[in-house]
LUMNU-506470 format. One record per residue (C-alpha): residue in one letter; x, y, z. Coordinates in steps of 0.02 Angstrom, whole numbers, padded with zeros to 5 digits, always signed. Example, Ala and Ser with C-alpha at 12.3 -4.5 7.8 and 13.67 -1.06 7.14 Angstrom:
! LUMNU-506470
a+00615-00225+00390
s+00684-00053+00357
END
This chain:
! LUMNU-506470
x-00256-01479+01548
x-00364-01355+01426
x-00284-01207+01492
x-00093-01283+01517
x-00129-01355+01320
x-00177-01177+01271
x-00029-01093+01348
x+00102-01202+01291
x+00001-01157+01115
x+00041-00986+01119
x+00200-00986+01198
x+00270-01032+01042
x+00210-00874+00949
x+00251-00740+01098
x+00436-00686+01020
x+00354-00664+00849
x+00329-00511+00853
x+00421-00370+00940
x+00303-00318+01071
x+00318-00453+01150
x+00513-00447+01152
x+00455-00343+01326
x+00387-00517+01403
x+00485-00661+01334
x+00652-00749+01313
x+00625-00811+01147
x+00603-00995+01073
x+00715-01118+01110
x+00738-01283+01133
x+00636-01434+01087
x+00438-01420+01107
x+00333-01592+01162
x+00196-01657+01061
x+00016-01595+01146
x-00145-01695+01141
x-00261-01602+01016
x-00365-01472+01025
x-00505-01522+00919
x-00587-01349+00944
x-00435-01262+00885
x-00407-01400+00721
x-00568-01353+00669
x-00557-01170+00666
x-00394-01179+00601
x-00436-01297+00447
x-00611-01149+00410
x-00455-01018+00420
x-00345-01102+00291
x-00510-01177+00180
x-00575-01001+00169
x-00413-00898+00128
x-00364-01047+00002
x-00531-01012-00092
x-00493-00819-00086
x-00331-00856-00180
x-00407-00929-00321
x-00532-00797-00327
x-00399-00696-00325
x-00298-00802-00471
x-00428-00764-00570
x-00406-00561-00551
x-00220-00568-00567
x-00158-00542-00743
x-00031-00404-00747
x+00117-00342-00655
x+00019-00209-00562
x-00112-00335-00509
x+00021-00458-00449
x+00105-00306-00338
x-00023-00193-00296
x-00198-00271-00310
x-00224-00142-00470
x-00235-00003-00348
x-00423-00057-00313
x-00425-00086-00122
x-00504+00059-00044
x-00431+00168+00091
x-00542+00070+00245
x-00489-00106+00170
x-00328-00072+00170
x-00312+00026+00328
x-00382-00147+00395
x-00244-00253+00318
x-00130-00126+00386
x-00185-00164+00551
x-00194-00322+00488
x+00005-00319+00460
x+00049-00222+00622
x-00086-00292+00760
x-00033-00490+00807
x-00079-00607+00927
x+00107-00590+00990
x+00081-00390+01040
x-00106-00454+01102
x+00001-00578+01218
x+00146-00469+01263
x+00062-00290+01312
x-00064-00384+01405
x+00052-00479+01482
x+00155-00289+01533
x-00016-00233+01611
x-00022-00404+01713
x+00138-00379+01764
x+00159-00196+01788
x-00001-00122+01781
x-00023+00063+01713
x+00146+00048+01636
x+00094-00086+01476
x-00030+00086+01432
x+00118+00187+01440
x+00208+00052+01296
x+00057+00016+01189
x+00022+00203+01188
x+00225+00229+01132
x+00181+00095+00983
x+00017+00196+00927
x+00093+00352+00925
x+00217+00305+00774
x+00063+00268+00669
x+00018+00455+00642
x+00180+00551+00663
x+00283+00444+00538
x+00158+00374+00411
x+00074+00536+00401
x+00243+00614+00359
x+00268+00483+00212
x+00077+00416+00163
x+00026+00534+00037
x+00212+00564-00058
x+00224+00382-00060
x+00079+00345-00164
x+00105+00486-00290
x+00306+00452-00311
x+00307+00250-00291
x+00219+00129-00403
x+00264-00042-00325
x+00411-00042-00194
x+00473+00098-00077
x+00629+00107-00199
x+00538+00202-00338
x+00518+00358-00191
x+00693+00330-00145
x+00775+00327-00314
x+00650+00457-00396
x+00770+00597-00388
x+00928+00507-00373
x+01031+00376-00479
x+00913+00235-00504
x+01041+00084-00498
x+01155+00111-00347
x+00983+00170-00244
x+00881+00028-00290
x+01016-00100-00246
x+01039-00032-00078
x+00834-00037-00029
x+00831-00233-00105
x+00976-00278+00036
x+00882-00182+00150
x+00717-00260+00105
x+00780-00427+00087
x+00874-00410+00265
x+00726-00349+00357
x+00617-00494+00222
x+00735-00628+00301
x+00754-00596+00476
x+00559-00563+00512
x+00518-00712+00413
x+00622-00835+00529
x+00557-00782+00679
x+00369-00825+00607
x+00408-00972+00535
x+00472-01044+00694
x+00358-00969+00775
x+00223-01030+00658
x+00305-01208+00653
x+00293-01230+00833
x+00103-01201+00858
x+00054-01300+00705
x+00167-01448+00792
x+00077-01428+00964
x-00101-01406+00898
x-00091-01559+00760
x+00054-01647+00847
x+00143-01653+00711
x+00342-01663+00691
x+00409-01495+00689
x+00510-01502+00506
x+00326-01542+00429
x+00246-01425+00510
x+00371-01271+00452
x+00355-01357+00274
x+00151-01352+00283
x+00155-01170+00340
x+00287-01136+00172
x+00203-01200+00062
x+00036-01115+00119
x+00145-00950+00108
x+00189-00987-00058
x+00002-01041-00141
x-00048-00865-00069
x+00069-00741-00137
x+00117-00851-00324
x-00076-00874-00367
x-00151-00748-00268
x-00030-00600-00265
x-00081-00426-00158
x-00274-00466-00185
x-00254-00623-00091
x-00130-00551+00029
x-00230-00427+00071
x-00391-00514+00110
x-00316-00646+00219
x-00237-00481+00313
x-00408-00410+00332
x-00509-00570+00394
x-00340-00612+00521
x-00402-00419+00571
x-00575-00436+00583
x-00544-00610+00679
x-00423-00546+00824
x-00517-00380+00850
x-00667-00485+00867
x-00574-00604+00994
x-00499-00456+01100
x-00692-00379+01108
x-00762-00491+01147
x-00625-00557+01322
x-00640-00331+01353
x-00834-00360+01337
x-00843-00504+01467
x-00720-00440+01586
x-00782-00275+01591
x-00956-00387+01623
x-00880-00468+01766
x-00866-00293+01849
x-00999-00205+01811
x-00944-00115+01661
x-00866-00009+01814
x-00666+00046+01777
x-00661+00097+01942
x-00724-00069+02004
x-00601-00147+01904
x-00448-00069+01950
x-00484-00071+02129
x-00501-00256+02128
x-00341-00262+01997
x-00280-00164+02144
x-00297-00284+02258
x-00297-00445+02186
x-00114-00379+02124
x+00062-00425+02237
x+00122-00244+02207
x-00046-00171+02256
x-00077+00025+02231
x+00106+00035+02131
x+00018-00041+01994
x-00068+00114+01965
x+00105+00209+01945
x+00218+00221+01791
x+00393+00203+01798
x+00421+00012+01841
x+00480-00055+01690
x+00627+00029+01608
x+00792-00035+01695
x+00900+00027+01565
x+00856+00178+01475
x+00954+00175+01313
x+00915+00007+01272
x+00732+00019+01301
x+00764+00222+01208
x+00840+00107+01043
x+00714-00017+01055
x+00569+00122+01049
x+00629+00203+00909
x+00666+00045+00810
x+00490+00019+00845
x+00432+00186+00812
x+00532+00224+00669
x+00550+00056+00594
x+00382+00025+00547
x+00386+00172+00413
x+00530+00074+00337
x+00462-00112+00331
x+00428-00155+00141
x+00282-00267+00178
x+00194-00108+00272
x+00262+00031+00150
x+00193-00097+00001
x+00010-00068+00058
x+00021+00099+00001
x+00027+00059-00180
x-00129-00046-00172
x-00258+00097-00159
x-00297+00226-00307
x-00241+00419-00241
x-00141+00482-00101
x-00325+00553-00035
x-00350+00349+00006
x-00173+00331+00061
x-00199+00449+00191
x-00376+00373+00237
x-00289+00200+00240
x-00174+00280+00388
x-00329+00362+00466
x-00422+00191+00477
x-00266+00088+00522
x-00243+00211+00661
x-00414+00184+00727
x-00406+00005+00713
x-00233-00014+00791
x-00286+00122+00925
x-00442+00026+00993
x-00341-00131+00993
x-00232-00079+01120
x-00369-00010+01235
x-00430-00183+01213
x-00266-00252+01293
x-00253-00139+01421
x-00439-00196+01481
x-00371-00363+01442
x-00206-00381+01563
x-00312-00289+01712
x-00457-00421+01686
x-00309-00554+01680
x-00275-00503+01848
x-00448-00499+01921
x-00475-00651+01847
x-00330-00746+01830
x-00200-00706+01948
x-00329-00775+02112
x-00363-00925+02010
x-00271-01101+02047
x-00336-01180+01904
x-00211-01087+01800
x-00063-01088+01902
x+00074-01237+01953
x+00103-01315+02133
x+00223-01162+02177
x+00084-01032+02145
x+00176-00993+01962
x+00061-00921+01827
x+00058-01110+01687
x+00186-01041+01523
x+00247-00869+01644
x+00168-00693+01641
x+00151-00703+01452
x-00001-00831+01467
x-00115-00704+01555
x-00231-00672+01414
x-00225-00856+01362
x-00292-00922+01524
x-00417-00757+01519
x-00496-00811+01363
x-00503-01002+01449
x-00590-00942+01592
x-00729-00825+01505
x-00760-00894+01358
x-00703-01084+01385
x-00597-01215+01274
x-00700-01151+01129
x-00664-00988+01145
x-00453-01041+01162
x-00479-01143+01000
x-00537-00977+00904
x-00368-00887+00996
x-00257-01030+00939
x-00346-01019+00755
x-00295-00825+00748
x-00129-00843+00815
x-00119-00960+00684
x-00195-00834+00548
x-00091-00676+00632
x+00061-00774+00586
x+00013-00821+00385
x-00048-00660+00361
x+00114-00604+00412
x+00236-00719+00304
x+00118-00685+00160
x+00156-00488+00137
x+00352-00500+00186
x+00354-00655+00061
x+00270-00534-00073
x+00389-00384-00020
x+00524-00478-00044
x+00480-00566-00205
x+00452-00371-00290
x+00619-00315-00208
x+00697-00469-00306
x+00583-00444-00472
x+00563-00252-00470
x+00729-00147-00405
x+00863-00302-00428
x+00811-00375-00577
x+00724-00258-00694
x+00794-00116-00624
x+00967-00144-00594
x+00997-00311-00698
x+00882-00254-00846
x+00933-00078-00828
x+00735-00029-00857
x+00723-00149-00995
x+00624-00308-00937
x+00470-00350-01003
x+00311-00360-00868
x+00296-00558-00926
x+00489-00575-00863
x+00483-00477-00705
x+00336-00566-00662
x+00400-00725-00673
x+00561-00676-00588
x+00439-00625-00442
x+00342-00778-00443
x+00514-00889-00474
x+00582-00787-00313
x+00424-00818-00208
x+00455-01006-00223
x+00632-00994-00163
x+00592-00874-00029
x+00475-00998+00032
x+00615-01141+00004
x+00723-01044+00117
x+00599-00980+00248
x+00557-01190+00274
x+00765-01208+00299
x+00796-01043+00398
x+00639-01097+00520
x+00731-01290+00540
x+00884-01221+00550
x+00843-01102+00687
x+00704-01188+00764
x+00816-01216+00936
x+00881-01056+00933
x+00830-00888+01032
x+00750-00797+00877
x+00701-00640+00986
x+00847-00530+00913
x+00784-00567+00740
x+00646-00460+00778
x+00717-00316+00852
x+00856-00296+00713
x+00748-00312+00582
x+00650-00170+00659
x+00827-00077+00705
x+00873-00089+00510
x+00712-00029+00464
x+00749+00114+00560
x+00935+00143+00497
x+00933+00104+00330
x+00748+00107+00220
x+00675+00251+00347
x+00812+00375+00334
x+00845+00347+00142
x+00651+00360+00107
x+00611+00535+00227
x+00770+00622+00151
x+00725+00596-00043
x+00565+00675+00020
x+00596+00801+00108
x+00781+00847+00091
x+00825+00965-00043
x+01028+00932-00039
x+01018+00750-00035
x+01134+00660-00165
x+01170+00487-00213
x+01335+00477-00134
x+01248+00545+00011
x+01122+00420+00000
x+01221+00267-00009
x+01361+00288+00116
x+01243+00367+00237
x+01123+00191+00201
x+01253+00060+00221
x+01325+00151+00374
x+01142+00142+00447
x+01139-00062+00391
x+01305-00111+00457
x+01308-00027+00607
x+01160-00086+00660
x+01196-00269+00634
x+01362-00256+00703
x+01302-00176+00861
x+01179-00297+00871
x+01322-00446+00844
x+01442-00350+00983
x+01295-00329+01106
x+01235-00446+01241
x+01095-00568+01159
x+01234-00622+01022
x+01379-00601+01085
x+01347-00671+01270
x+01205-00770+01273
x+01231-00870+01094
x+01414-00834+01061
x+01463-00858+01254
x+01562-00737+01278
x+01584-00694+01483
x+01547-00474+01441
x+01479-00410+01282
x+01560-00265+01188
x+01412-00152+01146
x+01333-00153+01309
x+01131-00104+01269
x+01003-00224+01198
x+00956-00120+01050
x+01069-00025+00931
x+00937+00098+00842
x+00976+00261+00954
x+01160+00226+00881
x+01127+00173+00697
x+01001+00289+00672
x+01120+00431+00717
x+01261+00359+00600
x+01152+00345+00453
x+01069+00519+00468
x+01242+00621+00493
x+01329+00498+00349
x+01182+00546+00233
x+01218+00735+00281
x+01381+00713+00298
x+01410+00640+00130
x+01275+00726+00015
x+01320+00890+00080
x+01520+00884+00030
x+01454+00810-00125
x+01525+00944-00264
x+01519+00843-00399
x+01431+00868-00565
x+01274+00748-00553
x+01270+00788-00356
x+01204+00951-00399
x+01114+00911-00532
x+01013+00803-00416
x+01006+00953-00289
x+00908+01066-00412
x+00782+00904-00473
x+00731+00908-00305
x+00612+01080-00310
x+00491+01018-00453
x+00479+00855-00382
x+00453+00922-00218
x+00294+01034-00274
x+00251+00853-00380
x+00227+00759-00222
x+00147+00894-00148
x+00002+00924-00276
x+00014+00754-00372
x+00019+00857-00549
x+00142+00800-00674
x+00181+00629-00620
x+00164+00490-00691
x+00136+00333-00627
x+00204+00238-00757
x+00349+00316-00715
x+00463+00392-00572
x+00582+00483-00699
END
């Protein structure tokens, strides 16, 4: 009962995330009331006691604008290269790449390795610029050159977008586990998880959001050691011991040690990659982080450390979904009468961390699922509450005229309806497939806030016009596709064949927004357009060297 309790636990939390989009159907339909897991309760209730005490700390630290956004720009580069991983690592891609290597074998290494390899190549690209051109939101970089109004209105929609769409899939996803682990009605569990989003970010700010983001970290690195550490144990600290048996104990046998098995249709699994890939150097809550430390020189140690962090995680899972198969896959405690792993393929590392470490050890995975999913709301809450307070209001509204008191209440006034409508978008959806949600809000990422934000950087003849048609294009092309394509259009809509045939539209979106932006900036012959052209060179040695701007200021 332990280990069919702990699956159903987790089930609820595999879709959200987008690694495990590879593994999982998505949440739907109506989830029963569990007996409790006392174990898991009392983890759960330290979690929330401690990171309710670190918001008032952090109340007490918050008393400007900056503070509020960026923490002051006091975390240093290994904290927040933590909360990084913090942001990106989740008990969702723990669950779903192990679940690949169950399954599959060598090919979940293959995947995880894809995921890693975005880290360096993209934020590497964007790290250092970011922190000497931005000051709160990835809109000061992508306006800092160009005309501040239009820009800044089209990186709020794309925030707020990406903001709304990742914040229903973990609030159903956060809903559901706090209803199986208390028992409680769904509808008050998505209203306890709200309002716990909401005392972090409106008293606590980044400084709050940052340390629950770190200690959800330090928790599920500790929890994936520590199942790689006793499997590895169970075999002698031997790889070769343990693949052989993996080899073995697996249906496919030896094929397991081949890549090649999982992709089935290239140019979906090609868009979802690079939504992945691409999309994470456009999320707001990720790009925010780089604000929070003092100098680009800890902006680029932030990605060095997040790197690391992220990188040894996902040797942990690969360790993981073999020892799920040594130990797991031969054992009838965790399967039904039919032979069927209990909760599917996705439940490998659940039942792994029943069998070597007990129902204790499941209570402290249920507790970090738990924390991987508040740490989560918290900074897309935040993101979206400065995209709101900072480029909408003050910005666009206030034309550069709002006082700090008034944009900070406008953020802190936003926060509270955020978290009004994250409570009604998680009842509203909570029978629906929320997979999707994921995956486009990665797939705008990627077509909208990256393009926009790598151009002003690095793109001499980049104009506003440019910028804007070339954005929305991105935006609306990828939602559209996503509309026209099968997971919509078929399998909510019901249509019998869907119009855009692949899963994933970022292979197409991207592509539209990156030849409108060219398209559009470089027939651009208009007056400001190349007045915008030449501000590019001494901005361009600015970001470079950091001498001459101000961070008061992007203009």
């Amino acid at each position: 009962m332990k280990a069919r309790r702990g699956s159903l636990l987790l089930l609820a939390l595999s879709l959200a995330f987008p690694f495990s989009l590879f593994a999982a159907e998505g949440i739907a339909g109506e989830v029963k009331r569990q007996p409790l897991n006392i174990e898991a309760i009392v983890m759960f209730v330290l979690f929330v006691g401690a990171t309710l005490y670190i918001t008032y700390w952090a109340a007490k630290r918050t008393r400007s604008r900056q503070d509020y956004y960026t923490a002051g720009g006091r975390i240093t580069g290994l904290q927040n290269g933590m909360a990084i991983a913090g942001d990106f690592m989740s008990a969702a891609s723990f669950l779903g790449i192990s679940a690949l290597v169950y399954t599959s074998g060598y090919d979940g290494l293959i995947y995880s390795i894809g995921f890693l390899i975005g880290w360096p190549i993209i934020l590497f690209l964007i790290a250092e610029r970011l922190r000497n051109l931005g000051k709160y939101t990835f809109a000061d970089v992508a306006s800092y050159r160009l005309k501040q109004k239009p820009i800044r209105l089209l990186s709020a929609c794309g925030s707020l977008v990406v903001v709304a769409l990742y914040l229903i899939a973990q609030m159903v996803g956060a809903g559901k586990l706090i209803q199986l682990l208390f028992g409680l009605n769904y509808h008050v569990a998505v209203i306890l998880v709200g309002i716990l989003m909401v005392l972090y970010v409106l008293f606590g700010g980044m400084l709050a959001t940052t340390w629950v983001q770190i200690i959800k970290a330090i928790l599920l690195l500790a929890g994936a050691t520590f199942m790689a550490i006793m499997v590895m144990r169970s075999v002698g600290f031997n790889f070769n011991t343990l693949f052989t048996q993996a080899v073995a104990a697996h249906s496919k046998g030896i094929a397991i040690m081949s890549p090649g098995g999982l992709v089935s249709d290239p140019i979906s699994a090609l868009s979802l990659g690079l939504a992945l890939m691409f999309g994470t150097a456009g999320l707001p809550h990720i790009l925010m982080r780089f604000f929070t430390v003092n100098d680009a020189k800890e902006a680029r140690k932030s990605v060095f450390y997040a790197t690391g962090f992220i990188g040894y995680f996902y040797i942990l899972t690969f360790i993981i979904g073999f020892g799920a198969i040594v130990l797991v896959s031969a054992n009838p405690a965790f399967k039904d009468a039919s032979g069927v792993l209990l909760g599917g393929n996705n439940m490998a590392a659940v039942h792994l961390a029943d069998a070597v470490g007990g129902s204790f050890f499941l209570g402290f995975i249920s507790a970090v699922a738990f924390a991987t999913i508040l740490a989560v709301v918290a900074g897309l809450t935040l993101a979206g509450a400065s995209a709101v307070s900072h480029d909408l209001y003050a910005s666009v509204i206030k034309d550069g005229k709002a006082t700090e008191k008034d944009e900070l209440r406008v953020s802190k006034i936003t926060v509270i309806i955020l978290g009004i409508v994250a409570i009604a978008l998680g009842i509203l959806f909570e029978k629906q497939n929320i997979a999707f949600m994921v995956g486009l809000a990665f797939s705008i990422a990627a077509s909208c806030n990256f393009p926009i934000i790598l151009l002003s950087m690095y793109w001499s003849k980049l104009t506003t016009r440019g910028a804007m048609i070339g954005g929305w294009l991105g935006l609306l092309t990828a939602v559209i596709l996503m509309v026209l394509g099968p997971t919509i259009w078929v399998q909510i809509l019901g249509h019998a064949k869907p119009i855009y045939p692949y899963e994933y539209p970022a292979l197409f979106s991207m592509i539209v927004a990156f030849v409108g932006t060219w398209f559009f900036s470089v027939t651009d012959n208009s007056l400001e357009g190349q007045k915008e052209r030449e501000r590019f060179y001494p901005q361009f040695v600015r970001s470079q060297t950091g001498i001459g701007i101000s961070q008061s200021s992007n203009h």
